[in-house]
LOKOL-252221 format. One record per residue (C-alpha): residue number from 1; x, y, z. Coordinates in steps of 0.001 Angstrom, whole numbers, plus 500000, padded with zeros to 6 digits. Layout:
<rs>
+-----+--------+--------+--------+
: seq :      u :      v :      w :
+-----+--------+--------+--------+
: NUM :      X :      Y :      Z :
...
+-----+--------+--------+--------+
</rs>
This chain:
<rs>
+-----+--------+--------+--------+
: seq :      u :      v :      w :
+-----+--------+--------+--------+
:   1 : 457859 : 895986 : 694423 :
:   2 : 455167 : 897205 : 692223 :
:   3 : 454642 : 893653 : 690847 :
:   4 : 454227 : 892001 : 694137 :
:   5 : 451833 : 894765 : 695281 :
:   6 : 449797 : 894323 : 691907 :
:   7 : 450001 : 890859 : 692601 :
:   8 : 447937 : 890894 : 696173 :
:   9 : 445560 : 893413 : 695019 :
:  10 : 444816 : 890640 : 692167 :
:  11 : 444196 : 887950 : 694746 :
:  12 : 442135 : 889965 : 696691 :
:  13 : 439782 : 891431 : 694278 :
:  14 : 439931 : 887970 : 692372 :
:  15 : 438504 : 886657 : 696253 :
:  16 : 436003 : 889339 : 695893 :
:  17 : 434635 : 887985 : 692360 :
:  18 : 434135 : 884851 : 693640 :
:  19 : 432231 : 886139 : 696528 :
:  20 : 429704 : 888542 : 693901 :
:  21 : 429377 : 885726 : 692298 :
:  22 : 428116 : 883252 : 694697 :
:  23 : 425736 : 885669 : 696717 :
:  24 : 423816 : 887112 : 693430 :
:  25 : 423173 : 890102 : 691365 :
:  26 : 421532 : 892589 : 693961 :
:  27 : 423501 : 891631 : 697028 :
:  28 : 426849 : 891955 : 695574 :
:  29 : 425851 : 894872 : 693994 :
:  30 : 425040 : 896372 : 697734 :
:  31 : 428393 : 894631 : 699076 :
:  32 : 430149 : 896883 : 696080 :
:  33 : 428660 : 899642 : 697663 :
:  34 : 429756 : 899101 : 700952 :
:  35 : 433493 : 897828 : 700029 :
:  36 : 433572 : 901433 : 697821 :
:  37 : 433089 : 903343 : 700686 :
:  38 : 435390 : 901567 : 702933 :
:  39 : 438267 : 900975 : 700464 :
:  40 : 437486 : 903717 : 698071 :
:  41 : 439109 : 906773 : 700536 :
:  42 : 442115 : 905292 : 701009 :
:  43 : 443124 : 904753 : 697637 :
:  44 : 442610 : 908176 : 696080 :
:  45 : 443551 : 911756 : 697404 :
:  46 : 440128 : 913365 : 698825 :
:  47 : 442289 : 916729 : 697678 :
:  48 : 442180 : 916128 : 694070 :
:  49 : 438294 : 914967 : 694235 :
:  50 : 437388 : 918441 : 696345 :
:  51 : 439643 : 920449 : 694158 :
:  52 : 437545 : 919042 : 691294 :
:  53 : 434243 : 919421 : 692983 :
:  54 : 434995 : 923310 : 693828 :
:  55 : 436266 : 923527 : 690375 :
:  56 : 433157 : 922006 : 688489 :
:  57 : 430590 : 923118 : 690803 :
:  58 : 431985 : 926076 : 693095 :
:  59 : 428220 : 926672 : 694578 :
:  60 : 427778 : 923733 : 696222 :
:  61 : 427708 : 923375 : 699925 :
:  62 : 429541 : 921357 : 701910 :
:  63 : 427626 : 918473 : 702843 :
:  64 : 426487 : 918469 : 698794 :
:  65 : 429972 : 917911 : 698367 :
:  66 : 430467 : 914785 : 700952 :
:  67 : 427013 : 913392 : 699493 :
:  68 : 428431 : 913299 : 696309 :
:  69 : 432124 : 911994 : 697615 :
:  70 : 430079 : 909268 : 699580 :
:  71 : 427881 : 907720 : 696159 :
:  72 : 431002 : 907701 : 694041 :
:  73 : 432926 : 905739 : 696105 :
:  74 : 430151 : 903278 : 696275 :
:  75 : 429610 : 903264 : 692488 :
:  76 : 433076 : 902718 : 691766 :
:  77 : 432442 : 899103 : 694144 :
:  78 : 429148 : 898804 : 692230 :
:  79 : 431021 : 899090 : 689114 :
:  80 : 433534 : 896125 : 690442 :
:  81 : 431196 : 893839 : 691856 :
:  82 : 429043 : 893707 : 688568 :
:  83 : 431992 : 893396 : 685906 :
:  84 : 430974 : 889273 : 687222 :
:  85 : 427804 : 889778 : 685825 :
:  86 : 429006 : 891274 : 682684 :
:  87 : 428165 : 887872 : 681116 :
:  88 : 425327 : 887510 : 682235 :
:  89 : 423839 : 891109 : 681120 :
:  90 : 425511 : 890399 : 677311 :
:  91 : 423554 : 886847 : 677881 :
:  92 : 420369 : 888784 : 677988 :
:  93 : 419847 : 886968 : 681774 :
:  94 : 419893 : 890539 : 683207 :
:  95 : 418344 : 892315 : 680414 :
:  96 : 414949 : 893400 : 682996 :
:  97 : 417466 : 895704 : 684673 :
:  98 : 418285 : 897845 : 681379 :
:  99 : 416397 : 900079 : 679720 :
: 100 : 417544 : 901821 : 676335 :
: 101 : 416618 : 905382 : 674979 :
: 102 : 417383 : 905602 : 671469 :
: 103 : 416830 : 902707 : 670226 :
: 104 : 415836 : 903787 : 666359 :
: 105 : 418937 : 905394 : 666688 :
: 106 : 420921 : 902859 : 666782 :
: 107 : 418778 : 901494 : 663723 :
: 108 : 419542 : 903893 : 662234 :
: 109 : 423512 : 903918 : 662278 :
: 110 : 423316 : 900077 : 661463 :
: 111 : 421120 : 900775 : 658613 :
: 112 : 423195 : 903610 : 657497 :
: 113 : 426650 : 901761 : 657049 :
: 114 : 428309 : 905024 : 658100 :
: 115 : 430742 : 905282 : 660617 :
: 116 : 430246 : 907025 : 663565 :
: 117 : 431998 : 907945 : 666424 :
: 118 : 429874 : 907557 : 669890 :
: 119 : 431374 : 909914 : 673017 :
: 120 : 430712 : 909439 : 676772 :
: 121 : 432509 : 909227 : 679856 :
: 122 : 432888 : 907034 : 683375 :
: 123 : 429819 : 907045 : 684293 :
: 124 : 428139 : 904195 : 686658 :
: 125 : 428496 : 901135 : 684613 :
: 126 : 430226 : 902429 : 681554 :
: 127 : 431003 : 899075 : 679660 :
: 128 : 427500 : 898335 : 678865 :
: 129 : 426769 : 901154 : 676370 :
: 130 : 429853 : 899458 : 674153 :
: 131 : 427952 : 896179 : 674987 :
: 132 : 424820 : 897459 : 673270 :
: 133 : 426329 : 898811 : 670636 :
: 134 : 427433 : 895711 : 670108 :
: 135 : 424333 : 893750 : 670645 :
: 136 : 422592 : 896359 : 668568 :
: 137 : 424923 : 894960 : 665331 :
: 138 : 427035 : 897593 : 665164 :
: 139 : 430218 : 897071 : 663948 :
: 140 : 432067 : 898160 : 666727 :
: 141 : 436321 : 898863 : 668307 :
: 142 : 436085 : 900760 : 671811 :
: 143 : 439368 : 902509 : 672738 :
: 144 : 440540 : 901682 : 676264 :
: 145 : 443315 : 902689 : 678745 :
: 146 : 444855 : 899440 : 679851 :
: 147 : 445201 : 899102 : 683744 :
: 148 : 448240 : 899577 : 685871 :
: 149 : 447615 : 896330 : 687381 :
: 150 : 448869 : 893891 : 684991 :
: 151 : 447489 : 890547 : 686340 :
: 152 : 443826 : 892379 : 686378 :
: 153 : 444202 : 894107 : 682937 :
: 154 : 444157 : 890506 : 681688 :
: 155 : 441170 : 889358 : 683148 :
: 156 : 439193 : 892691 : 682255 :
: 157 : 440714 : 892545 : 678319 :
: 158 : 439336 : 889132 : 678336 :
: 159 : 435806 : 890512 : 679372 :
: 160 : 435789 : 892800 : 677763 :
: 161 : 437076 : 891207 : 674107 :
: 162 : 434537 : 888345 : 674831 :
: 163 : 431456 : 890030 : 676159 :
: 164 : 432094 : 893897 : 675630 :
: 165 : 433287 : 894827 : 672598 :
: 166 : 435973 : 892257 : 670405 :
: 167 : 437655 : 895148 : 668324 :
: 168 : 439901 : 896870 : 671630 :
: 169 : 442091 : 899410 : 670580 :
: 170 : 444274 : 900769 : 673464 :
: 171 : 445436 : 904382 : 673645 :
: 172 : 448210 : 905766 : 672031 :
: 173 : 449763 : 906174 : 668405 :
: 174 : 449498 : 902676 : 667132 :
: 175 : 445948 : 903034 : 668504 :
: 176 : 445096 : 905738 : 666328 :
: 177 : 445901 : 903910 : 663526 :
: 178 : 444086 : 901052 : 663678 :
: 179 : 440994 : 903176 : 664539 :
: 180 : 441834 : 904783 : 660883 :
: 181 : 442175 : 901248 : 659504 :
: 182 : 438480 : 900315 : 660624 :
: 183 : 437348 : 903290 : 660240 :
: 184 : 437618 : 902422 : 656781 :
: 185 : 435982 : 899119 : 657207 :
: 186 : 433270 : 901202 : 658233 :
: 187 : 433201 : 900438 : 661456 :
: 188 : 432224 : 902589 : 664547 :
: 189 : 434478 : 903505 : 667156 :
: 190 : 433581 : 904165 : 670830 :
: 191 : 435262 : 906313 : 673142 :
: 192 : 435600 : 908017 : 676361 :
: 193 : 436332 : 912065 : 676194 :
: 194 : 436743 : 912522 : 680275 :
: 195 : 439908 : 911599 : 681505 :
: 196 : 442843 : 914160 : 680899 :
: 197 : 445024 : 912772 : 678568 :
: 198 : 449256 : 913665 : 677866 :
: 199 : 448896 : 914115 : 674050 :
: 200 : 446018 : 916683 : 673493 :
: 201 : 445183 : 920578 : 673543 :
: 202 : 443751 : 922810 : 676498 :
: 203 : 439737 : 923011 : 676049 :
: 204 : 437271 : 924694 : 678662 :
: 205 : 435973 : 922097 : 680937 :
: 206 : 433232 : 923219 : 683251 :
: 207 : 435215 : 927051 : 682467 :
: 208 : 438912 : 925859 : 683450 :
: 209 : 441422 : 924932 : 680670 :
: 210 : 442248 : 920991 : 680997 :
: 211 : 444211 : 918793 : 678257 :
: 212 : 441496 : 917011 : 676172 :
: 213 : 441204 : 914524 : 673867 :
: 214 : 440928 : 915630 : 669923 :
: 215 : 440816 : 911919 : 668603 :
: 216 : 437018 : 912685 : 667947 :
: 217 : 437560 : 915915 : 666691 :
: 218 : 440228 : 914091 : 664259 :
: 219 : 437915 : 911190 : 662905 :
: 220 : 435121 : 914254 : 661975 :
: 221 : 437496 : 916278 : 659994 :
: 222 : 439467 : 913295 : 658465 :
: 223 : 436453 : 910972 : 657641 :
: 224 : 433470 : 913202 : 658163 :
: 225 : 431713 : 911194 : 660987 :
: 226 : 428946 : 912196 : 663083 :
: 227 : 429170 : 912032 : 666633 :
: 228 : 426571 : 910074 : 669189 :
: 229 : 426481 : 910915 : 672535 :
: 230 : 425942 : 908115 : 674777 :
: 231 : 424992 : 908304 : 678125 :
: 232 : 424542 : 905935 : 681596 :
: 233 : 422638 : 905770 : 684696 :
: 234 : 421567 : 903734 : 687456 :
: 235 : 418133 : 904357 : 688593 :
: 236 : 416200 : 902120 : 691723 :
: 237 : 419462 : 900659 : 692880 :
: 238 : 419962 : 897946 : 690657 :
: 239 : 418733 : 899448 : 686975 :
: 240 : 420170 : 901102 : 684512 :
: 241 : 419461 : 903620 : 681839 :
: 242 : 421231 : 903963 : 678357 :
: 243 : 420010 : 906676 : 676868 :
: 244 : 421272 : 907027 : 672919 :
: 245 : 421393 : 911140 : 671673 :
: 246 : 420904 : 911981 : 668349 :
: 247 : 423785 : 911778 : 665697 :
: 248 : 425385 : 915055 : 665726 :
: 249 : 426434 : 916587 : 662046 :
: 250 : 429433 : 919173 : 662835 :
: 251 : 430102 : 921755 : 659647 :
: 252 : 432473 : 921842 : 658007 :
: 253 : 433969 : 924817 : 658652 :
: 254 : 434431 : 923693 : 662516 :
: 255 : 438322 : 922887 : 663416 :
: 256 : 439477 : 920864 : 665945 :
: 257 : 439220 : 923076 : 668848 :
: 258 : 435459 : 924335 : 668465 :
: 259 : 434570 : 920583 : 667841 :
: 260 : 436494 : 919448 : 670865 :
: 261 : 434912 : 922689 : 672824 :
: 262 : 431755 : 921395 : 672067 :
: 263 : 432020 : 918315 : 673166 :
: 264 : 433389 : 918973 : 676649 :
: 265 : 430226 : 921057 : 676710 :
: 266 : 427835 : 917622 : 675745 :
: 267 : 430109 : 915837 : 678521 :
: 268 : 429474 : 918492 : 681669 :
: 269 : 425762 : 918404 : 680738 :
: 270 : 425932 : 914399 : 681342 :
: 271 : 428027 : 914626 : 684739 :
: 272 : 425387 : 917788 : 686098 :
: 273 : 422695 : 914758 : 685272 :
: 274 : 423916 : 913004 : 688197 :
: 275 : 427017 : 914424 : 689808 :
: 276 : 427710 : 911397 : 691826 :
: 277 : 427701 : 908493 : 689384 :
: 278 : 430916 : 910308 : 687622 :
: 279 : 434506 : 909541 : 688851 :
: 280 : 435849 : 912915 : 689932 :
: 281 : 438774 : 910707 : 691486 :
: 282 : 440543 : 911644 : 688000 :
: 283 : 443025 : 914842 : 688292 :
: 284 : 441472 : 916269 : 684795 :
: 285 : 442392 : 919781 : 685941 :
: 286 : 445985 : 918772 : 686790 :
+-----+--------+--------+--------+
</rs>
């Protein structure tokens, strides 16, 4: 049953490409919006994004709350209608609607040839900071979750391989080791730290223990990298903002728990930025 279902919602969102794709950059973008807020609801439990809400931020009122609940769901159809235009923003054709912070940094780590390992999270149109890494030079794998859909995870691995990032390691053990393999190669790996995640350790999260990722934690104690926080956000509707932090050195003294600590602490600073261009759909304090 699964397969059929998967099926339809492949046709239907494939129908939906089509449609971004005829009527433009902008308008599709506010279609997205509109479809997110429609669809959006009924796919997730409004429980789990409240629970998370009260959780992260248990002073805000309720209509804060809906506002939030209200943008997310239309980011999430942003984030949908513009994976068309991914080509077109690795093209350059889009390029007036980005602007980069951090620029020398990324100069920096090319110039370098040291590894390091950038952090972020889900936020509005997450697969362009791995795109500018990659148009930046860097030598580049991005670790991914692959989709329950299978007939979609295809077409998004094939964006993303061709336009996003070509080295795409997927999460899990064999993952890990190919991210040691490049790693090696010096290459730079990219990575999200939000989601919860089966195979990790409990880490404070906005004050409430939640299963987090150690993988970066790992890669600075077992190859000494420095950490990059990355960080996206739309700004006038249709732009974007990438802003590039500087390369954080951890001692080494730290173990895996302070490092991962700290970087939960990096990631709730970029989510207060703008509460509602994160996914709080995610059960990250399950």
């Amino acid at each position: 049953m699964k397969i059929i279902k998967y099926f339809f919602q492949f046709i239907i969102i494939y129908v939906f490409f089509i449609l971004f794709k005829i009527v433009g950059y902008k308008l599709s973008t506010n279609i997205g919006a509109i479809l997110g807020r429609l669809i959006g609801p009924l796919t997730r439990s409004k429980k789990i994004i409240l629970k998370n809400l009260e959780t992260a931020l248990p002073n805000l009122k309720e209509e804060e709350k809906e506002k939030i609940i209200h943008n997310m769901w239309a980011n999430y159809g942003q984030i949908l209608s513009n994976y068309v235009y991914i080509k077109d923003f690795y093209n350059s054709k889009l390029d007036k609607f980005i602007k980069i912070e951090g620029l020398e940094i990324l100069s920096s780590v090319r110039n370098s040839n040291q590894p390091v390992v950038f952090v972020s999270g889900h936020f509005n149109n997450f697969e362009l900071m791995a795109m500018h890494l990659t148009k930046s030079n860097i030598n580049l794998a991005a670790i991914y979750r692959p989709l329950n859909n299978i007939f979609l995870n295809k077409v998004m691995e094939k964006i993303r391989k061709n336009y996003i990032c070509r080295n795409q390691i997927k999460k899990g053990l064999s993952g890990v080791r190919q991210i040691f393999k490049l790693l090696k190669k010096n290459h730079s790996i990219a990575l999200m730290i939000d989601q919860r995640v089966s195979q990790g350790i409990s880490s404070n999260f906005f004050g409430k223990p939640s299963l987090t990722t150690t993988i970066p934690a790992q890669l600075v104690k077992r190859f000494n990298c420095k950490v990059v926080p990355i960080h996206i956000e739309k700004y006038k509707k249709y732009h974007f903002k990438i802003t590039v932090s500087e390369p954080i050195k951890f001692e080494e003294k730290e173990n895996i728990k302070n490092i991962t600590s700290k970087l939960n602490i990096l990631l709730e600073k970029m989510i207060l930025k703008n509460p509602d261009q994160w996914i709080w759909s995610h059960n990250r304090w399950k």
